[in-house]
C-alpha positions as CSV (number, residue, x, y, z in Angstrom):
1,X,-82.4,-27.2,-34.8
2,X,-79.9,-29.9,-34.6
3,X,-80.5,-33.0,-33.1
4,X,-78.8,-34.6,-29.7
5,X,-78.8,-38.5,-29.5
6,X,-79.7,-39.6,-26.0
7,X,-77.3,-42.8,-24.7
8,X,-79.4,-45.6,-26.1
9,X,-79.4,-43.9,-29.6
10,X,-83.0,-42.1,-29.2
11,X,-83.4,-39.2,-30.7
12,X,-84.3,-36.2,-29.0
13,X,-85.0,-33.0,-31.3
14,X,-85.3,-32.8,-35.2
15,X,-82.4,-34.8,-37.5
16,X,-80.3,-32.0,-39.0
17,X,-80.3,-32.4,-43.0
18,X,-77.5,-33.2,-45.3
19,X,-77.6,-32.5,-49.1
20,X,-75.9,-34.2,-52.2
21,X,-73.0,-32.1,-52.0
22,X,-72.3,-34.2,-48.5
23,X,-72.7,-37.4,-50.3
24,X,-70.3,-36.1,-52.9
25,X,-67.3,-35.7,-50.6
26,X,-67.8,-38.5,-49.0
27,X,-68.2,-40.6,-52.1
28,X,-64.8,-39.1,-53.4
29,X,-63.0,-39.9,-50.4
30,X,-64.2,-43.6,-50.4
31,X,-63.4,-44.0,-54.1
32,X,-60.2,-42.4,-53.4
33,X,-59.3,-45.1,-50.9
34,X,-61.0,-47.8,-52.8
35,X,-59.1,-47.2,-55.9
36,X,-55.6,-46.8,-54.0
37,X,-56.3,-50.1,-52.4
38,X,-56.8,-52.1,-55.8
39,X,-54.5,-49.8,-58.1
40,X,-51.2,-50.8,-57.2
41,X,-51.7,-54.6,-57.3
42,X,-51.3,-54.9,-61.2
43,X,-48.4,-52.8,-61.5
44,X,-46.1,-54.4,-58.8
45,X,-43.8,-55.7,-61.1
46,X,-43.4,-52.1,-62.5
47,X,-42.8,-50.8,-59.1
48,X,-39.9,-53.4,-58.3
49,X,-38.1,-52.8,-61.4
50,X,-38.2,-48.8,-61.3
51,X,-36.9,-49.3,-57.2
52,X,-34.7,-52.6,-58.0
53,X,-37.1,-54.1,-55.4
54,X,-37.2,-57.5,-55.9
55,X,-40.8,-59.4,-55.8
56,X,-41.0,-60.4,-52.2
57,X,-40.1,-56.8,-51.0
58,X,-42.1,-55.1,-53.4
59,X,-45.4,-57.0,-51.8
60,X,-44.9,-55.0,-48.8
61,X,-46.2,-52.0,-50.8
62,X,-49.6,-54.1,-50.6
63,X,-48.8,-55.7,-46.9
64,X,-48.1,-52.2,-45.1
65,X,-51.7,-50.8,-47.0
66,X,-53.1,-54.1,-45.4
67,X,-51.9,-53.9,-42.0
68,X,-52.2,-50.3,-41.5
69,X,-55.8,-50.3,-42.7
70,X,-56.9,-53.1,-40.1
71,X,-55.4,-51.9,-37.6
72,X,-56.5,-48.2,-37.3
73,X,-60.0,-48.8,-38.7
74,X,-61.4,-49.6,-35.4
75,X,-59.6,-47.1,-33.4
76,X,-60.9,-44.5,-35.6
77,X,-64.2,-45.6,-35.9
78,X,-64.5,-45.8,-31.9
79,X,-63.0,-42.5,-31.8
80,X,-65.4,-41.0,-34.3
81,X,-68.2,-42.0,-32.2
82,X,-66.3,-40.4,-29.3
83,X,-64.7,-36.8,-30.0
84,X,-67.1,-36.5,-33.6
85,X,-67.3,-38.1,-36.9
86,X,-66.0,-35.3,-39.0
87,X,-62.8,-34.4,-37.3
88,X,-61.6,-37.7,-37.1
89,X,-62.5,-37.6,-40.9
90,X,-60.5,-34.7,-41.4
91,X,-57.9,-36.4,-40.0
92,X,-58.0,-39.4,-42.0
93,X,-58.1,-37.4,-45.3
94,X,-55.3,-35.5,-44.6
95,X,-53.4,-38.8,-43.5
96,X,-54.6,-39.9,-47.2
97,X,-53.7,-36.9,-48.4
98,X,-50.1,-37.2,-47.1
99,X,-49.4,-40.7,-47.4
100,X,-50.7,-40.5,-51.0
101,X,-48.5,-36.9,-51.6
102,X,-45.5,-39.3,-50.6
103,X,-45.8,-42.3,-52.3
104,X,-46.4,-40.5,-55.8
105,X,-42.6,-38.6,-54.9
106,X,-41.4,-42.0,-53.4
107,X,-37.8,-42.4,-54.3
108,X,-37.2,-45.7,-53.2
109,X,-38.8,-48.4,-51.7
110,X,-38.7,-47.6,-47.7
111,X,-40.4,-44.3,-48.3
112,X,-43.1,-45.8,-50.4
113,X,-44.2,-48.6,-48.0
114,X,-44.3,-46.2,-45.3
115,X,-46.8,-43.4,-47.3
116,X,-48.5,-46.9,-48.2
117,X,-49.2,-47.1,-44.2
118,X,-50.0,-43.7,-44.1
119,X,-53.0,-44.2,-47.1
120,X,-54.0,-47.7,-44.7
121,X,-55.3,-44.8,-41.9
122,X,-58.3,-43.9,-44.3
123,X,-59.6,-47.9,-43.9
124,X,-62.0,-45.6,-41.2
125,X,-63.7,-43.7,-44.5
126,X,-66.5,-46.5,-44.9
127,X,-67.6,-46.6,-41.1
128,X,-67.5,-42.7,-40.3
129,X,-69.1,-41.3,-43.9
130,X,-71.9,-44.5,-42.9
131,X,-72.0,-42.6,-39.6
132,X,-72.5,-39.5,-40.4
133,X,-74.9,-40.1,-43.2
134,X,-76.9,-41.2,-40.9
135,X,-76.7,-38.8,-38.5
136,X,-77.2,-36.2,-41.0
137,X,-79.5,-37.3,-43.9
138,X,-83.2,-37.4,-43.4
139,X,-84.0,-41.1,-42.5
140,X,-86.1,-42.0,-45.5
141,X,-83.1,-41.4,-47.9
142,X,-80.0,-43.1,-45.6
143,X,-80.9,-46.6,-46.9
144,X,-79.9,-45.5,-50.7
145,X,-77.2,-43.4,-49.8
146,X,-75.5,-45.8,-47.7
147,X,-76.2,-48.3,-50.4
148,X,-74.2,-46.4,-52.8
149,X,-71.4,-45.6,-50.1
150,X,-70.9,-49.3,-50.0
151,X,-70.6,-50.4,-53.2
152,X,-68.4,-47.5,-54.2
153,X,-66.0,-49.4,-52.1
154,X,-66.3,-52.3,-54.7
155,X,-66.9,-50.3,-57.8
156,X,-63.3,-48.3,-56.3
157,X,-61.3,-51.9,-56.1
158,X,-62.9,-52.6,-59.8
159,X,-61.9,-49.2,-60.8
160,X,-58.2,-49.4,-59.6
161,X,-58.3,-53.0,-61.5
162,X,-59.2,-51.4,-65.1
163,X,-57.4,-48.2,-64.8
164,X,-53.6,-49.1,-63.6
165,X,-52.4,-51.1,-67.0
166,X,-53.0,-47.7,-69.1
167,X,-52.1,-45.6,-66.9
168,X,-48.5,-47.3,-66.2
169,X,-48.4,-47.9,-70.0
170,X,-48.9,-44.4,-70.9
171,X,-47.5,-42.4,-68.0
172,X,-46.0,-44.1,-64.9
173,X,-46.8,-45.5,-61.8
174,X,-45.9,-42.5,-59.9
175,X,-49.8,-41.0,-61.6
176,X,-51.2,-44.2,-59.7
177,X,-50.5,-41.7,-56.8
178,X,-51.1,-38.3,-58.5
179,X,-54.3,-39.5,-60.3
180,X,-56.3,-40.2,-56.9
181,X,-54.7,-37.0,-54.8
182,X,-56.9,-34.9,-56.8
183,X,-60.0,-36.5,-55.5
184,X,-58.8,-36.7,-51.9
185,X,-57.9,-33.2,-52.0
186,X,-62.0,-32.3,-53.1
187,X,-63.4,-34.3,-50.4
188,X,-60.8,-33.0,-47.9
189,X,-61.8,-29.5,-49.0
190,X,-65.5,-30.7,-48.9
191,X,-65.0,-32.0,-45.3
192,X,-63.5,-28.8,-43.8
193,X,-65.7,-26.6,-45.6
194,X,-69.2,-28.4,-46.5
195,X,-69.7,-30.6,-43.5
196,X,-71.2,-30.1,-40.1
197,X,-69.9,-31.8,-37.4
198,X,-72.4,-34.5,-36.0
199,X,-73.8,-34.1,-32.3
200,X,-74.0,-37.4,-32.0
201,X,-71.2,-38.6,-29.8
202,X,-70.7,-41.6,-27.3
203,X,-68.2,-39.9,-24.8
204,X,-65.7,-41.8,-22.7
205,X,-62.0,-42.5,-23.4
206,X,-60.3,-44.7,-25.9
207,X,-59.6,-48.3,-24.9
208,X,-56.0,-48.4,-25.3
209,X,-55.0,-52.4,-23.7
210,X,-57.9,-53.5,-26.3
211,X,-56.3,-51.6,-28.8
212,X,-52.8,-52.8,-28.7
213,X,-54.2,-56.3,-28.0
214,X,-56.1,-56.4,-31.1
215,X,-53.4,-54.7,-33.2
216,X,-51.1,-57.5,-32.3
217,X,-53.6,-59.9,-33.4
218,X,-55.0,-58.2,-36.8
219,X,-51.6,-57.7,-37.6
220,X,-49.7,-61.1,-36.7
221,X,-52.8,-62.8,-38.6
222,X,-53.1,-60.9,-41.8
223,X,-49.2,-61.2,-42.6
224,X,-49.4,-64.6,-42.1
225,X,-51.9,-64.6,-44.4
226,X,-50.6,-62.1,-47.1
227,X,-47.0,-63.9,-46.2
228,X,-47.7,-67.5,-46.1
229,X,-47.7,-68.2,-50.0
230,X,-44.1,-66.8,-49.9
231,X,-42.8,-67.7,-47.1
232,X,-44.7,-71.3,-47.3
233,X,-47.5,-72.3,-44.9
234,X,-45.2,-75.1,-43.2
235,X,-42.6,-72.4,-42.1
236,X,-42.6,-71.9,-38.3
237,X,-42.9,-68.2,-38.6
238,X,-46.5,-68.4,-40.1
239,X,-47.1,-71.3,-37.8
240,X,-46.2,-68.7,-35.3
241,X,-47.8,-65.6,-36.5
242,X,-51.2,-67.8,-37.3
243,X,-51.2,-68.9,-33.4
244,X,-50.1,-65.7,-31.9
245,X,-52.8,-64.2,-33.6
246,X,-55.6,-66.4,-33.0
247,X,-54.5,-66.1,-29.4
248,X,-54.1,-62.4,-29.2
249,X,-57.8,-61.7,-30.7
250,X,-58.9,-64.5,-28.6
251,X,-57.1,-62.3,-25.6
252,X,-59.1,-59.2,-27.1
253,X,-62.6,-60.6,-26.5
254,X,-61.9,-61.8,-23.0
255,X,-60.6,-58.2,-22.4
256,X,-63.2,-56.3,-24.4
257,X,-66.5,-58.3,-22.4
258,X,-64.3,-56.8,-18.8
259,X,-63.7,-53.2,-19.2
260,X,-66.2,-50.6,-18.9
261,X,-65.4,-48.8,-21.9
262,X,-64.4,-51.4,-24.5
263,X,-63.3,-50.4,-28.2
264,X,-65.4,-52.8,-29.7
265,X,-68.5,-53.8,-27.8
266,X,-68.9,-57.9,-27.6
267,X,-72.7,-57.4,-26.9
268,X,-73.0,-56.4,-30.8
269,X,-71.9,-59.6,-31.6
270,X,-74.2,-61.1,-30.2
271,X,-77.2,-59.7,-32.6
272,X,-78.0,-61.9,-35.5
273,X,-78.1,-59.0,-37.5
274,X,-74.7,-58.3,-36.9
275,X,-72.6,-61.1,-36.8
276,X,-74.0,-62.8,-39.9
277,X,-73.7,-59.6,-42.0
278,X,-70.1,-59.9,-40.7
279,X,-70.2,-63.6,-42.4
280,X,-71.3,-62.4,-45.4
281,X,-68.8,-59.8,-45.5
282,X,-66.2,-61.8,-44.7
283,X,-67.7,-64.4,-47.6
284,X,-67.5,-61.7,-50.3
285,X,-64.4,-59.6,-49.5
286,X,-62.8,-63.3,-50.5
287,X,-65.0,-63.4,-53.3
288,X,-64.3,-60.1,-54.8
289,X,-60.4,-60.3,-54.2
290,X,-60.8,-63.7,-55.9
291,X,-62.4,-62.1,-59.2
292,X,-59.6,-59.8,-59.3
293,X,-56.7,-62.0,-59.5
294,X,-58.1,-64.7,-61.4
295,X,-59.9,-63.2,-64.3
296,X,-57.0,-61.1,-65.0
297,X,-54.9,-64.2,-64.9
298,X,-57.0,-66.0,-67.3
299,X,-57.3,-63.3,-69.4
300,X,-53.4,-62.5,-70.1
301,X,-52.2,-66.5,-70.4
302,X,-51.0,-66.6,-73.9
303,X,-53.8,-68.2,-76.2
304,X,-51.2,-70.8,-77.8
305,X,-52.0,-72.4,-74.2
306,X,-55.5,-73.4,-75.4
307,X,-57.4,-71.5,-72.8
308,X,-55.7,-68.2,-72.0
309,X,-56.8,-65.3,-74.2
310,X,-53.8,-63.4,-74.8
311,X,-55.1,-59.9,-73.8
312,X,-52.5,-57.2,-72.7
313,X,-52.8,-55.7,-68.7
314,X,-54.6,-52.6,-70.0
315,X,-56.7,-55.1,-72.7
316,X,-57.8,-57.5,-69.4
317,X,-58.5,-54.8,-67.2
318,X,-61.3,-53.5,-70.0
319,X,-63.1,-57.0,-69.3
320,X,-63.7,-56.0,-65.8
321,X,-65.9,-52.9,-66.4
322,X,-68.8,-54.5,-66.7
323,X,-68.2,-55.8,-63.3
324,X,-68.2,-52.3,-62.2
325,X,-70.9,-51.2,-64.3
326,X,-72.8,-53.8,-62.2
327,X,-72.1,-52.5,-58.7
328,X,-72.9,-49.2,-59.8
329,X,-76.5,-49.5,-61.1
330,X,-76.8,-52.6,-58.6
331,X,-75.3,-50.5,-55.5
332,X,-78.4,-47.8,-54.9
333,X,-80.7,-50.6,-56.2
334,X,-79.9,-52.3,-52.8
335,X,-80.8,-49.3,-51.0
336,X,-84.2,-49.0,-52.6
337,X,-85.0,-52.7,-52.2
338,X,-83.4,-52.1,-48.5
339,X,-86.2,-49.5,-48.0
340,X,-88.8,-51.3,-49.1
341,X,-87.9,-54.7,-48.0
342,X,-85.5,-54.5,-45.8
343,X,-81.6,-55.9,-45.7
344,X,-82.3,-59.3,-46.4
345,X,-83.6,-59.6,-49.8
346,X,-81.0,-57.6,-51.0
347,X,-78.2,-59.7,-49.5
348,X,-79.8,-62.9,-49.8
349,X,-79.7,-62.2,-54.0
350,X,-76.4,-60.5,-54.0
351,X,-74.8,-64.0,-52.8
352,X,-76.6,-66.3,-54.6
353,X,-75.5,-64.0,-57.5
354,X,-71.9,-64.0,-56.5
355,X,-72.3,-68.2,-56.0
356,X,-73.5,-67.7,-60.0
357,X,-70.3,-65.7,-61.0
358,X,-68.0,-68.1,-59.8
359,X,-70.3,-71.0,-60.9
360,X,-70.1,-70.1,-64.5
361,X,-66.6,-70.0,-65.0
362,X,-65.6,-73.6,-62.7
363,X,-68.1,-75.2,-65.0
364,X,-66.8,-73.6,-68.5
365,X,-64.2,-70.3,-69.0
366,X,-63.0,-71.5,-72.7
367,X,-64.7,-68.1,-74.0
368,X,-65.3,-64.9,-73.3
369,X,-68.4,-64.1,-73.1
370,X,-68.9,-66.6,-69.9
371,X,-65.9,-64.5,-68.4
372,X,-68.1,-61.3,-69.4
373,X,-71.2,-63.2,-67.9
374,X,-69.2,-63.7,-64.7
375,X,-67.8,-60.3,-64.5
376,X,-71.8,-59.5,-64.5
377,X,-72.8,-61.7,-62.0
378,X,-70.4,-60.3,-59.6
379,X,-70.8,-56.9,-59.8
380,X,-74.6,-57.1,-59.3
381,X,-74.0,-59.4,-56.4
382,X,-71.6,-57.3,-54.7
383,X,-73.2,-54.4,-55.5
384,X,-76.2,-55.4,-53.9
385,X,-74.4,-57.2,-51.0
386,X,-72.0,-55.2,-49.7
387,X,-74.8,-51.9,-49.9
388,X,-77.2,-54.3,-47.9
389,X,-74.1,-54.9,-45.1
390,X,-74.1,-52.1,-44.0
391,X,-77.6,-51.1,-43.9
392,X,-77.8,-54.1,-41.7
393,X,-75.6,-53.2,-39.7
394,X,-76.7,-49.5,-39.0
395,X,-80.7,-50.9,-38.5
396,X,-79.6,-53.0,-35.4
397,X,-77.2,-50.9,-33.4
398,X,-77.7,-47.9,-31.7
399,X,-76.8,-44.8,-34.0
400,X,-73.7,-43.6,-30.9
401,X,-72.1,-47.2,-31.8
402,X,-72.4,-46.7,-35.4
403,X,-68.6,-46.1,-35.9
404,X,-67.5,-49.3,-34.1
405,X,-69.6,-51.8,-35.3
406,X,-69.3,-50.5,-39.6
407,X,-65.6,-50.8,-38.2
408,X,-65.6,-54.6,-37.2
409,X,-67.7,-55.3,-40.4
410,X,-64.8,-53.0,-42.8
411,X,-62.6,-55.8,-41.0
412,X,-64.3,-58.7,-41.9
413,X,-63.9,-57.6,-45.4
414,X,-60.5,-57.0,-45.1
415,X,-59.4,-60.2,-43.8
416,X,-62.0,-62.1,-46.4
417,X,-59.7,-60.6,-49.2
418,X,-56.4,-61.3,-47.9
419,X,-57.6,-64.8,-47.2
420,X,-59.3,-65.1,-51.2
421,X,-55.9,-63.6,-52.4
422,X,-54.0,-66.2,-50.8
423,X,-55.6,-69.5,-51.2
424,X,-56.6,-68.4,-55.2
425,X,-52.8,-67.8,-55.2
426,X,-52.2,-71.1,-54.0
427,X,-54.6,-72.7,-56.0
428,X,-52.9,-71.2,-59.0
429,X,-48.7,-72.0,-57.8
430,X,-49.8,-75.8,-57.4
431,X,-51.6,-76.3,-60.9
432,X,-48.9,-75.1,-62.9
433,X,-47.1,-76.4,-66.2
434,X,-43.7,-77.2,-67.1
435,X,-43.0,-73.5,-67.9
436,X,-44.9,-72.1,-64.6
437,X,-47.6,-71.2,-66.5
438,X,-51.2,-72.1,-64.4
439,X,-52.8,-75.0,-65.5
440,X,-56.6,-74.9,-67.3
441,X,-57.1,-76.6,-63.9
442,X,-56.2,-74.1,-61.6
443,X,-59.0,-72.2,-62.7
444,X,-61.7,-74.2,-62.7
445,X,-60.3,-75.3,-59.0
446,X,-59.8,-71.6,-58.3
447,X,-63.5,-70.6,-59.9
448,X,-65.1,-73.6,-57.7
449,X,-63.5,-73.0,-54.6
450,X,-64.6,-69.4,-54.5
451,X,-68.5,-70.7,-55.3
452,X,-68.0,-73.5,-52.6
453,X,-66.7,-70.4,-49.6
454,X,-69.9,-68.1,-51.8
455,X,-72.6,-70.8,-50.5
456,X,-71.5,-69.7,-46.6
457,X,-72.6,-66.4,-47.8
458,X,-76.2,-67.4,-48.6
459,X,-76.2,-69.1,-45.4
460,X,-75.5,-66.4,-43.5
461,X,-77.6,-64.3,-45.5
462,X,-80.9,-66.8,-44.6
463,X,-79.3,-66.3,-41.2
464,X,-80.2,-62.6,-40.4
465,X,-84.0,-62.2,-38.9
466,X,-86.8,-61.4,-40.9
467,X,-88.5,-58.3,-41.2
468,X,-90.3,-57.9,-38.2
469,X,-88.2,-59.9,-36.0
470,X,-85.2,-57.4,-37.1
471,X,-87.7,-54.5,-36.2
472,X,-88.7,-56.0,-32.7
473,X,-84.8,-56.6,-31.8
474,X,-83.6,-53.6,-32.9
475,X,-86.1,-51.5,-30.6
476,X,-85.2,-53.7,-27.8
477,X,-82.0,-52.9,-28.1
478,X,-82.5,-49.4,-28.4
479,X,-82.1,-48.2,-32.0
480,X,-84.2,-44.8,-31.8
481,X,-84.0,-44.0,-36.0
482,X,-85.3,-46.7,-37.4
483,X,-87.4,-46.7,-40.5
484,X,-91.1,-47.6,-40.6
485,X,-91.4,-51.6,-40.5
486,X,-91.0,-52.8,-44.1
487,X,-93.0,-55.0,-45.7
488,X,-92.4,-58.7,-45.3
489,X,-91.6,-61.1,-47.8
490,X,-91.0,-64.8,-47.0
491,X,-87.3,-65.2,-47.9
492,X,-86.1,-68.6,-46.5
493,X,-84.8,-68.6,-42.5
494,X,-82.2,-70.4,-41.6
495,X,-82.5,-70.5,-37.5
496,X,-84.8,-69.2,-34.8
């Protein structure tokens, strides 16, 4: 018998149950997404010559992804909670599906940033598959499965890393495109066929003046953000696209605590547990993004420089597997640890680990096996991390609100790696020699600024309530599927 979720998120009759192949499709989905979101990066410069794009238009093949992604991840995540998890994911995947069909037949430019806004739609994948996992799954498994859903998501970004130099090399970047279809076409296939649709649904209608209010501000922030490096961060227009958005998302919270039925409800960030899992995943979506551009960097200088190493795209990207290695074993890891211990532990080691990555390499990157040793340290920490976010988050909000709060924390990430892409990039452009090459400098100033932001991390981390606490809050406020009370273990506190 299937089960129907009173308001507050209690259940009522027996959990329906889900099997592996349900965590199948929805792992190939989020991969698929994952992957598209990294894959492109390295071979920008491919791109642009193929389309005679020149750099600063070709970066819109990135910015569009971006944009589109913030944008319609909460409004699909609040509509999943709504009308049902698994047709808005339908949806999504065949928006992937589309945008990605498009982008590998692009013929110029204008058709490729717009199928690149079409791929942004399945930013929703993380919060909905989180939804329905655990909505479907039988409670005592949806701490490990989510774990692995949410470090698929960083193992995805490391995979698109490794994979694009061979793959340009040896075919072309239309197969960054082709490559990826195949597995959104499985989990689309997998969502129509193998999937039940949830009964858990939080009916009402969507909140369109919140919507287009925080649209305006996602988007005005996040292109100054992706835009500033090129456009430079004195120039009026990202003076004026940083204010209007701080303005416009300040606009969206008076908004959201006044109607009744708000996109994103303000109460939920109100709960320790969510807003500093929102910290943290702010913290390490900067963190990640910052791995990304600067061990690759390091890794292709020419050696003659003293301290690059001379490796080929394809040859650096082979350095980060063992970052995704990492997140793979340390992904479901965080979900048993999550089970047994609750969130905490698991995100309280993943960013001290991911202060260690960075760590390493400001204080010494002159070989490579402290590069390998960071790569290490960041996978596990992410890995464990970003599988304990969103455990946290689903342990202290009602199961019907689900969508829209895994939405707002997809957000924070998304923003924490357009912010860790630009100021690395900046880091780099102003430590540059004669010949424009970056300077051994800019790396250990890029490597210690991303430990310095990794430290907020840990803070936040201490930040979330302990054990019990978490327990008594999250019955208060009505979460109706929690797991037994795990065992406590004094991890540090930071606040009452």
């Amino acid at each position: 018998m299937t089960q129907t979720l009173e308001a507050d998120g209690s259940a009522a009759v027996d959990r329906p149950r889900g099997g592996s192949m349900l965590v199948l499709y929805l792992s190939l989905g989020g991969l698929a997404f994952a992957v598209l979101q990294s894959l492109v990066a390295p071979a920008l410069g491919t791109i642009g010559r193929d389309l005679g794009a020149d750099t600063s238009s070709v970066s819109w093949v990135i910015t569009a992804y971006l944009l589109s992604a913030s944008v319609l991840t909460p409004i699909l995540g609040r509509l999943g909670d709504m009308i049902g998890k698994r047709k808005v994911l339908i949806g999504v995947l065949i928006a992937l599906g589309v945008g990605t069909l498009v982008a590998a037949l692009a013929p110029n430019l204008a058709v490729l940033i717009v199928a690149r806004a079409l791929q942004g739609a399945a930013g929703a994948i993380l919060p909905l598959s989180i939804g329905i996992v655990r909505d479907e799954m039988p409670r005592d498994r949806v701490a490990v499965i989510v774990g692995l859903l949410s470090a698929i998501f960083g193992i995805g970004a490391g995979v698109g890393i490794v994979a694009a130099g061979p793959i340009v090399e040896h075919l072309s970047w239309h197969w960054l495109f082709w490559l990826p279809l195949a597995l959104v076409v499985v989990a689309l296939l997998g969502a129509v066929f193998g999937m039940k649709e949830s009964p858990v649904r939080t009916p009402g209608k969507l909140d369109v003046p919140g919507a287009g209010i925080l649209s305006v501000g996602l988007v005005a922030l996040l292109l100054a953000i992706s835009k500033g490096q090129s456009w430079g961060w004195g120039e009026a227009k990202t003076i004026g696209l940083l204010a209007l958005g701080v303005v416009a998302l300040a606009a969206f919270v008076l908004v959201e605590l006044r109607v009744r039925e708000p996109l994103v409800d303000m109460r939920l960030m109100r709960v320790r547990g969510v807003w500093a899992t929102d910290i943290v995943s702010l913290i390490l979506g900067f963190a990640m993004f910052g791995t990304f551009l600067l061990v690759p960097t390091l890794l292709q200088l020419p050696a003659m420089t003293g301290y690059g190493f001379g490796k080929s795209v394809s040859q650096s990207g082979l350095f980060l597997l063992p970052t995704v290695v990492t997140m793979v074993i340390f992904g479901p890891l965080a979900g048993i640890l999550n089970r047994k211990y609750g969130p905490k532990l698991p995100m309280f080691l993943g960013a001290v680990f991911v202060v260690a990555a960075f760590a390493v390499p400001a204080v010494a990157h002159g070989s490579l096996w402290q590069v390998v040793l960071s790569g290490v340290l960041a996978g596990a920490g992410i890995g464990l991390a970003f599988a304990a976010m969103s455990n946290a988050i689903i342990e202290s909000v009602p199961a019907t609100q689900t969508g829209e709060a895994t939405s707002v924390n997809t957000i924070a990430r998304t923003i924490g790696s357009s912010i860790g892409t630009a100021v690395v990039a900046a880091v780099i452009t102003s430590h540059t020699t004669a010949q424009g090459l970056p300077t051994d400098d800019a790396f250990t100033y890029g490597f210690g600024a991303c430990a310095v932001v990794a430290v907020i991390a840990v803070a936040a981390a201490l930040a979330l309530p302990s054990a019990r606490r978490r327990h008594d809050q999250a019955v208060a406020a009505g979460v109706g599927d929690l797991p037994p009370e795990p065992a406590e273990l004094h991890v540090p506190h930071l606040g009452r």
